[in-house]
C-alpha positions as CSV (number, residue, x, y, z in Angstrom):
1,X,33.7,-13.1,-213.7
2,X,35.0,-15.2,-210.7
3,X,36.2,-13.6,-207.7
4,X,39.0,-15.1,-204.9
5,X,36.6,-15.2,-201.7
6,X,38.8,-12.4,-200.3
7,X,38.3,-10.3,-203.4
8,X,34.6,-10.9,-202.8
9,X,34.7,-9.2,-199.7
10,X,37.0,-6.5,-199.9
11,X,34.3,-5.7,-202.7
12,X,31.6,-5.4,-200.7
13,X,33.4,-4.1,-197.6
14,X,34.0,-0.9,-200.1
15,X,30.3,-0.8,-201.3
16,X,29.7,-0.7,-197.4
17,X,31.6,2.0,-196.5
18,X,30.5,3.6,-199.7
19,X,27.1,3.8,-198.9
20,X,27.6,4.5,-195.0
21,X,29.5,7.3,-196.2
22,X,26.7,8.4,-198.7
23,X,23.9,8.2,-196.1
24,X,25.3,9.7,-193.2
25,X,24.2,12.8,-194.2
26,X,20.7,11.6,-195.4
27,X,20.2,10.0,-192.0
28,X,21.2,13.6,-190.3
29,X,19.0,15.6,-192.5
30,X,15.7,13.1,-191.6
31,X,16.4,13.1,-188.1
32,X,16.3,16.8,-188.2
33,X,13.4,16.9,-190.6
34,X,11.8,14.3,-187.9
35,X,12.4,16.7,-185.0
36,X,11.0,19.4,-186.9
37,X,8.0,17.7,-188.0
38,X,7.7,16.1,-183.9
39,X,8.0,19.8,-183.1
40,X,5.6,20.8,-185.3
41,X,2.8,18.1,-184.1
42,X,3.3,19.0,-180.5
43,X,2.3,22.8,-181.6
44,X,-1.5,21.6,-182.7
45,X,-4.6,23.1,-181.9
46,X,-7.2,20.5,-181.0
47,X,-8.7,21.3,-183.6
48,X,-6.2,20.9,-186.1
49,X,-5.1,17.5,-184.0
50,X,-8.8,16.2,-184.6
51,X,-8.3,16.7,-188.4
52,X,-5.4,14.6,-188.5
């Protein structure tokens, strides 16, 4: 299947937003799951930093 060059990239100025729109929330969720883990690290013991 042949596309015109300006069917070509209104096709994959959709996918774009598409998958902007799909991993928006993915992005929030791991910057909250890498605050919480950040969080998390800073709590250590020595001792449990040493183990890591």
């Amino acid at each position: 299947m042949s596309f015109e060059p300006r069917d070509y990239l209104r096709h994959i100025l959709i996918e774009a937003d598409y998958l902007l729109d799909r991993s928006a929330d993915l992005t929030q969720s791991r910057a909250r799951l890498a605050e919480r883990l950040l969080e998390s690290l800073e709590n250590l013991t020595p001792e449990e930093n040493a183990r890591i």
